[in-house]
C-alpha positions in Angstrom: -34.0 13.6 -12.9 -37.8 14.1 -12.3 -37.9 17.3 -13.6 -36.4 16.5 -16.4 -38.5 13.7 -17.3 -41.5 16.6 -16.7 -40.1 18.8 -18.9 -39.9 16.1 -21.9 -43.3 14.9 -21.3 -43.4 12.2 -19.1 -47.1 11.7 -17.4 -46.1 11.8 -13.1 -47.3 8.2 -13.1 -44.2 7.0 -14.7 -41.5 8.8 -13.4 -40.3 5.9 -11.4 -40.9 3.4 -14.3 -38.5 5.2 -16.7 -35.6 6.0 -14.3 -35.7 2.2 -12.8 -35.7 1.2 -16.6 -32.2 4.0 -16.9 -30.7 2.6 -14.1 -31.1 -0.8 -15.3 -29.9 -0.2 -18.7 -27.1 2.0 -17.6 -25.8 -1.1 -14.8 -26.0 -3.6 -17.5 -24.5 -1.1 -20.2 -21.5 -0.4 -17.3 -21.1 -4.2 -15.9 -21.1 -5.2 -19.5 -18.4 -2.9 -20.6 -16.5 -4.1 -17.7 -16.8 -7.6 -18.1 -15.4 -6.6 -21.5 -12.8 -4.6 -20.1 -11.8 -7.5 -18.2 -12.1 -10.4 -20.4 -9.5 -8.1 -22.8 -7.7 -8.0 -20.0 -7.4 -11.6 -19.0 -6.3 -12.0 -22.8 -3.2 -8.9 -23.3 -3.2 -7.8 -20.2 -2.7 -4.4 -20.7 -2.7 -1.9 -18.1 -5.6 0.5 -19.9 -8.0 -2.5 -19.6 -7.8 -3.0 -16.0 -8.3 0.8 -15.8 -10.9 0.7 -18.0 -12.4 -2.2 -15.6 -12.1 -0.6 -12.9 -14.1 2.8 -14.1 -16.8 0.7 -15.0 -17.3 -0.8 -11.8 -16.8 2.1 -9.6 -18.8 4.0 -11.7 -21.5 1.1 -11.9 -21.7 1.5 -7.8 -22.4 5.4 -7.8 -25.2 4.8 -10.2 -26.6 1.3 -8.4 -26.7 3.5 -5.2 -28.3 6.5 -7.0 -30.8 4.4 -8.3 -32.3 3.1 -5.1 -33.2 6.2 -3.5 -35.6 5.9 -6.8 -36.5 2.1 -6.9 -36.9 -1.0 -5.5 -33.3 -3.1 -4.9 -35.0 -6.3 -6.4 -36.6 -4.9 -9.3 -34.0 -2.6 -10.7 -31.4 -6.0 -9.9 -33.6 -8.3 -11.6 -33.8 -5.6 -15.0 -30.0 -5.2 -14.4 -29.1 -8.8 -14.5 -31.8 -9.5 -17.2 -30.3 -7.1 -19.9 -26.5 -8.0 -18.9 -27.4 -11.5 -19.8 -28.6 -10.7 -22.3 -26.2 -8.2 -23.9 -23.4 -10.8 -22.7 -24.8 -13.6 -25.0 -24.9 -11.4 -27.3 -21.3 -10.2 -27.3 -19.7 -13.9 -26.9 -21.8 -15.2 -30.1 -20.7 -12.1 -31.8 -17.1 -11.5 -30.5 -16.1 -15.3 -30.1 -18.8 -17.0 -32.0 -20.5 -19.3 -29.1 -23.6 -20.7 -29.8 -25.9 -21.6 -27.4 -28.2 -24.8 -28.3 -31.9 -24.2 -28.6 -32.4 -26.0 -25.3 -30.3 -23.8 -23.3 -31.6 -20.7 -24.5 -35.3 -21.8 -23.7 -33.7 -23.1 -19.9 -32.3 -19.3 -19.5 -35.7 -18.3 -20.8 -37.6 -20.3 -18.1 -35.1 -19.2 -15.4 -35.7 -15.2 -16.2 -39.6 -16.0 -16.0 -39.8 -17.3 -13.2 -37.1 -14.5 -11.5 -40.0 -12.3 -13.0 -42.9 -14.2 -11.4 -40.9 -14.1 -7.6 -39.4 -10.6 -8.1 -41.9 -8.3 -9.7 -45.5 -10.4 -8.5 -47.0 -8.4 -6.0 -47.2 -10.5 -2.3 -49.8 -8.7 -0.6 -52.0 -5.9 -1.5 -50.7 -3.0 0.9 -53.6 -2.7 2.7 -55.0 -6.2 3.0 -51.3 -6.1 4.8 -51.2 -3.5 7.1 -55.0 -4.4 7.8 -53.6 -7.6 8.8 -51.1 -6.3 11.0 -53.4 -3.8 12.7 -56.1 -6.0 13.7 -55.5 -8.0 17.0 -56.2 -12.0 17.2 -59.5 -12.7 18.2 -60.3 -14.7 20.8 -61.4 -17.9 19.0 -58.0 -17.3 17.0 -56.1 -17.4 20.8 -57.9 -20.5 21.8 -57.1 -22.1 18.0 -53.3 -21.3 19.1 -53.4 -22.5 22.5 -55.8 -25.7 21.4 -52.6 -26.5 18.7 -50.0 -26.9 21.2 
């Protein structure tokens, strides 16, 4: 995959950025499919829609697993679920004509920016933390400990 992201142009620096950005449309794109394939289902229950389903979902795992050796669990999750939401409200205002009230689109709103602030806000720099780590207690820090108990 990286080397064909090198060929087209793609600057090093971004490789991971664009395939966690495939993999997350591609899961949303399959688990929406399948959430089609099964909500036809539930409705005719025809034997080609539970096939259907299932492809989508077996196929969906091969390419959530593929897509880890590349990218962080949470983040390409988070993108996944983000754009299947998405695409799902889409499809139900389209397909069965649900509408959402203003106040329940600016709740799922909220709830996606503040996945985003937990999920993708960087903790610790990576060396403050492993300097951390490294670095033994000092002594007045052992006496603070012992003073506590």
């Amino acid at each position: 995959m990286t080397e064909f992201l090198h060929r087209v142009g793609v600057p090093v620096g971004l490789h991971v950025a664009v395939v966690a950005l495939a993999a997350m449309l591609a899961l949303a794109a399959l688990d929406f499919l399948g959430a089609v394939a099964a909500k036809e289902w539930s409705l005719a229950r025809h034997p080609a829609w539970m096939a259907a389903g299932f492809a989508c979902f077996a196929l969906l795992f091969l390419v959530y697993g593929a897509s880890l050796s590349y990218a962080e669990l949470s983040v390409v999750t988070f993108g996944w679920v983000v754009f299947l939401q998405v695409g799902i409200i889409v499809y139900e205002r389209v397909r069965f004509g649900v509408e959402l009230p203003a106040d329940k689109l600016a709740a799922m709103a909220l709830i996606v920016a503040l996945q985003a602030y937990l999920i993708l806000r960087p903790t610790a720099p990576p060396a403050a933390a492993a300097e951390q780590q490294a670095t033994p207690p000092t002594a007045s820090a052992a006496t603070a400990l012992v003073g506590e108990r």
